[in-house]
N, C-alpha and C positions, 0 to 999 in steps of 0.2 A: 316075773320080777322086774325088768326093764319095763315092763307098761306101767306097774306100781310106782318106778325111780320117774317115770317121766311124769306120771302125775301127780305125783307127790310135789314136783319141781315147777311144773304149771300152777300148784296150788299154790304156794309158796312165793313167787313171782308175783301172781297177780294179788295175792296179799297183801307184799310189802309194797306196791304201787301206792304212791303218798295220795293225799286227796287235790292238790294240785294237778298231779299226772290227770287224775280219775278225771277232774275236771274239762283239763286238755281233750281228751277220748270225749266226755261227751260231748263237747266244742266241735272235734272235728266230725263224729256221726252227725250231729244234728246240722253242718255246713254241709256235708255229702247227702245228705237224706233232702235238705232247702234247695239244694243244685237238680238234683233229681226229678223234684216236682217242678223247680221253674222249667227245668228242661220241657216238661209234659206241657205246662200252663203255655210255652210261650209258642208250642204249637197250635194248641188252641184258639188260643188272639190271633196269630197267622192265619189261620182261614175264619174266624173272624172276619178280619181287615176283607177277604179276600170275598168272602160271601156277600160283603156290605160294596163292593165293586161290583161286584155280578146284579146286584138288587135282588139278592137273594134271602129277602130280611127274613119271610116264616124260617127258614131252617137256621138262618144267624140268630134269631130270639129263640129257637131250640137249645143253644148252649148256653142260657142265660137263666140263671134260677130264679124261681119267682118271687124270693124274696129281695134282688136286687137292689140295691141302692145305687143310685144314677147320681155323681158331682159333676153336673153340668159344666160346661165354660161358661156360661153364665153366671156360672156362681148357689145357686140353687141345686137341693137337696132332694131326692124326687125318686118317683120309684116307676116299677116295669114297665107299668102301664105310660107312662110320661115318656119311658125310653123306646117305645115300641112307635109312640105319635113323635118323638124327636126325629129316627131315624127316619119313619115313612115320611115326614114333612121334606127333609134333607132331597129324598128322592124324587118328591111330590116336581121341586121347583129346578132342583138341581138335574146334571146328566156326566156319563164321562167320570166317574170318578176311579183314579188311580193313585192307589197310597204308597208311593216309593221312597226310595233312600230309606227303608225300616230298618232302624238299629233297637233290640230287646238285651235289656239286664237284667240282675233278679233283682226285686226288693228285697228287704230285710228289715226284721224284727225292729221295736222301738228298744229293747231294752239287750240284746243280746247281740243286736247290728248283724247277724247271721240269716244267710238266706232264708227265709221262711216259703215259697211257692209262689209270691207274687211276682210279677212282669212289670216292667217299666217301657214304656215304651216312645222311642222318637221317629220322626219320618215328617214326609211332608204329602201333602193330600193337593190331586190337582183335580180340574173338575170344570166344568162351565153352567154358567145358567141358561136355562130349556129358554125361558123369552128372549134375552137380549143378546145372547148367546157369547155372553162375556165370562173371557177364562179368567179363573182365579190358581192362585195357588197360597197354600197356609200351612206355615210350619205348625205342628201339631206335638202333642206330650199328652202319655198316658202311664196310668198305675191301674191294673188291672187286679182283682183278687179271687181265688175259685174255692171251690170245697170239695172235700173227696169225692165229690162223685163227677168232678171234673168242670163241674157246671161256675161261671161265672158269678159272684156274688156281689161285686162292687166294683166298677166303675166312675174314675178322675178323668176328666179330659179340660185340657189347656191350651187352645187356640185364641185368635182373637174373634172369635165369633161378631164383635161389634163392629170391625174392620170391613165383614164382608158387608155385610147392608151398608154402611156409610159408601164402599164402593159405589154399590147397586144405586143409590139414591144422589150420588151426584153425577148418575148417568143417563 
């Protein structure tokens, strides 16, 4: 009898729950469930960043799904294959690179502003180049985005990429 009063009384509760409430709950599951995956995603970027210091590009392009879309700082729209010759080029010329001060948030949705899985990311990248063996450093921003199976699908990066050659070239 008391299992029947108590579920009787559970039923009854979440009944009378208005559609606003209703609303609220799936608000708050789908911000807890966006926090949960950025929490996972913003591991991933982490080594990431960290594989791409090491020059460990085959196993950093292992977390990266083939269907990738690459937003260059460049400004240009471009895919795996572009992002596999951006990085190796980086490493080609470049040496020494360490990405610190990394601060990661989550993104969120356009339409709901609630976390969705994606990673935002700040920090600054420091680094020299192999000929002239001149140090740089560049503040750096990123928006990362993965799919369930973990794997990277979309990449934003915002540095001044045109700063470092004008460097280089009036040296």
């Amino acid at each position: 009898m008391k299992k029947t009063l108590f579920i009787l009384s559970m039923f009854l509760f979440i009944a009378c729950v208005s559609n606003d409430d209703k609303a609220k709950i799936d608000g708050a599951n789908q911000f807890v469930s966006g926090i949960e995956k950025f929490n996972t995603n913003k591991e991933l970027l982490n080594k990431h960043f960290d594989l791409f210091e090491e020059g460990n590009l085959e196993e950093m392009m292992s977390s990266m799904s083939e269907d990738l879309i690459w937003y260059s700082a460049n400004g240009d729209t471009l895919l795996k294959p572009d992002y596999v010759e951006g990085m190796s080029g980086w490493h080609s010329e470049f040496e020494n690179f360490k990405f610190t001060e990394r601060q990661y948030f989550p993104g969120v949705d356009d339409s709901l502003y609630l976390p969705n899985g994606s990673v935002r990311v700040y920090g600054i990248w420091k680094y020299n180049h192999k000929a002239t063996k001149m140090d740089f450093t560049t503040k750096y921003y990123g928006v990362a985005e993965f799919n369930d199976e973990g794997l990277q699908t979309v990449d934003y990066e915002y540095f001044d990429v045109g700063g470092i050659f004008l460097k280089l070239q009036a040296n």
